[in-house]
Residue frames relative to the residue before (quaternion, step in Angstrom):
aa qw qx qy qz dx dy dz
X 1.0000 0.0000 0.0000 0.0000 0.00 0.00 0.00
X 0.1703 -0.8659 0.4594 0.1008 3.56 -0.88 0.95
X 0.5655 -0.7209 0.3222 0.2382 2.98 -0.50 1.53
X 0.4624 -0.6559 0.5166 0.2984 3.66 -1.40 -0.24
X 0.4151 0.8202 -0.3928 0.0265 3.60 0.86 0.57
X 0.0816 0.8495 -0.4810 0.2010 3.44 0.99 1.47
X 0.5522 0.6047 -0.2936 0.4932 3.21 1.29 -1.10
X 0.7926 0.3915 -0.1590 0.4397 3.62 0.59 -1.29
X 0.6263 0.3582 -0.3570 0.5933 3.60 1.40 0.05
X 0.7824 0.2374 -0.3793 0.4332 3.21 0.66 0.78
X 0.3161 0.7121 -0.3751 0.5023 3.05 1.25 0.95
X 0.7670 -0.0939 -0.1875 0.6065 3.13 1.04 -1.02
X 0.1326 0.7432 -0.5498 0.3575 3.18 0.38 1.38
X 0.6534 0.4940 -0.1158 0.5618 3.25 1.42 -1.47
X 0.6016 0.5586 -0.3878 0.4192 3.65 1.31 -0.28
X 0.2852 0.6003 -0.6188 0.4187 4.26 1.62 -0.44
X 0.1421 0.7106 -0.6854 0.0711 2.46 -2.34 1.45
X 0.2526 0.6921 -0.4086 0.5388 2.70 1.74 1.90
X 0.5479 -0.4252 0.6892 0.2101 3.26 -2.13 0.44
X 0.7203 0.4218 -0.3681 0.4096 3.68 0.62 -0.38
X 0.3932 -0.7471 0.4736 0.2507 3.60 -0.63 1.59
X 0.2880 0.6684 -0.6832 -0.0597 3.59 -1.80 0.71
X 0.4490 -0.7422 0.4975 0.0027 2.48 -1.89 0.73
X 0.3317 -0.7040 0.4826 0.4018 4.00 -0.16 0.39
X 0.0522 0.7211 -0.6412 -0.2573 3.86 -0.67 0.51
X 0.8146 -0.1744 -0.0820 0.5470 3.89 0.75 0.46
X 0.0326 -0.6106 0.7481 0.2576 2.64 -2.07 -0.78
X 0.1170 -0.6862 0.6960 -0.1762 2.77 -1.28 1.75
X 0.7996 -0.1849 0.0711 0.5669 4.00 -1.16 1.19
X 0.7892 -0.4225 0.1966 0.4002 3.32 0.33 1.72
X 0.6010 0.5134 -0.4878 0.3705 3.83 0.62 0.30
X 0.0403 -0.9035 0.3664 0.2188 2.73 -1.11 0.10
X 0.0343 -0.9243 0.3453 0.1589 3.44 0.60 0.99
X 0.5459 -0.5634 0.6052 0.1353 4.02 -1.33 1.97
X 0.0074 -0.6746 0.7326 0.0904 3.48 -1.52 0.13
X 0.0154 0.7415 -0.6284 -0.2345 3.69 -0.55 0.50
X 0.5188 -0.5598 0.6166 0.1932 3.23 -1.71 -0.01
X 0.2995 0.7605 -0.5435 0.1910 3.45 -0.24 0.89
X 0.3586 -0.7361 0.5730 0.0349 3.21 -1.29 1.16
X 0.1673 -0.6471 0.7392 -0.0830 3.82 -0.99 1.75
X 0.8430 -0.1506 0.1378 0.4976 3.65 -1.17 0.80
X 0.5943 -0.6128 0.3060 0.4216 3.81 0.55 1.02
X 0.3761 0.4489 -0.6511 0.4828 3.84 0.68 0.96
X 0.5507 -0.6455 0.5177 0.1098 3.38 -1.64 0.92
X 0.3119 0.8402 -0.4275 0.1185 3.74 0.26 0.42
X 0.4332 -0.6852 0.5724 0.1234 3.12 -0.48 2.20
X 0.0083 -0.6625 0.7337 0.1505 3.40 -1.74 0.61
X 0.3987 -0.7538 0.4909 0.1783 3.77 -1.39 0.89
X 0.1000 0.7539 -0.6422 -0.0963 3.54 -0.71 0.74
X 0.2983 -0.7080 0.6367 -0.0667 3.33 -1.95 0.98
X 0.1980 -0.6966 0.6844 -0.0850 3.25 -0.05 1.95
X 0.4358 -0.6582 0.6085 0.0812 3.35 -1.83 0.97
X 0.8875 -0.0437 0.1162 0.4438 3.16 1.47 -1.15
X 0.4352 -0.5784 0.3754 0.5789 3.70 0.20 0.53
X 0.5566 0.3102 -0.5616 0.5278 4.50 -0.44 -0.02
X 0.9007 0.2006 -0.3492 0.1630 3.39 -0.40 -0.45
X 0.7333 0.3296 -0.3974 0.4423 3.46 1.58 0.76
X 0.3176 0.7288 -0.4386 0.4190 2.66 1.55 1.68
X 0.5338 0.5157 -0.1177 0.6597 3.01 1.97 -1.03
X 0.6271 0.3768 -0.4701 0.4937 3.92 0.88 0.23
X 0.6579 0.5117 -0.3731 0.4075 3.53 0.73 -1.28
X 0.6487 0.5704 -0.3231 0.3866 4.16 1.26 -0.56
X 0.5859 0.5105 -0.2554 0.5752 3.19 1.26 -0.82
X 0.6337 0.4883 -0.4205 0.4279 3.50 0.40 -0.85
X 0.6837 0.5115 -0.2918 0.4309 3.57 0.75 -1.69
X 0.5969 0.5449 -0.4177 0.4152 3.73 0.64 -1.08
X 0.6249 0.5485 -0.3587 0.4243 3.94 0.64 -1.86
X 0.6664 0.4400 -0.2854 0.5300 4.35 0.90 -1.17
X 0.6730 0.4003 -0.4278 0.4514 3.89 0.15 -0.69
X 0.5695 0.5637 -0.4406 0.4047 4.22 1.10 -0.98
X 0.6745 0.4644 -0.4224 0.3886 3.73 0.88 -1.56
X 0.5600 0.7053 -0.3126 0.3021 3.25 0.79 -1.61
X 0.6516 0.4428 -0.2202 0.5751 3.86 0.66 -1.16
X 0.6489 0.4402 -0.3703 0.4980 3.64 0.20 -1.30
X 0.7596 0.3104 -0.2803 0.4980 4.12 0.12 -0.38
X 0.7281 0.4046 -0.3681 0.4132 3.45 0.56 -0.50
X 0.6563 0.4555 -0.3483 0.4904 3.76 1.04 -0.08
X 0.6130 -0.6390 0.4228 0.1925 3.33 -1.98 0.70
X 0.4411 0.6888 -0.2904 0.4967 3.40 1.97 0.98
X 0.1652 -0.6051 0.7273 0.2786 4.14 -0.13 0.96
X 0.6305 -0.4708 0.6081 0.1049 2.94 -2.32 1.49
X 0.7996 0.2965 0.1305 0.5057 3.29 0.26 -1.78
X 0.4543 0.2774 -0.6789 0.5058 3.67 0.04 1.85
């Protein structure tokens, strides 16, 4: 039997705290599969992620947030990143 767990992938969907655009392109038999939008030398080139289960694109959307809060610090302090 296949659960309903749209609500809860977009639940913490609403939790992204990034500059980096996604987008839900579904859920189907509990997967769910993200598309970001990302731009390489101004050609447009979607990448596809595919969560098995809400823990484990909870544990992407944290990592993702953690990777924005590092940049975030690295610019907001009175330290150069990159000597």
């Amino acid at each position: 039997m296949a659960l309903n767990l749209d609500p809860v992938y977009r639940e913490i969907f609403g939790k992204f705290k990034t500059r980096k655009k996604f987008s839900i392109q579904s859920v189907e038999n509990n997967m769910l599969t993200l598309e970001q939008d990302e731009e390489i030398c101004g050609q447009k080139e979607p990448r596809i992620f595919e969560f098995k289960s809400p823990r484990e694109f909870e544990e992407f959307v944290r990592v993702e947030n953690q990777f924005e809060r590092d940049i975030e610090k690295q610019l907001g302090g009175d330290t150069m990143p990159y000597r």
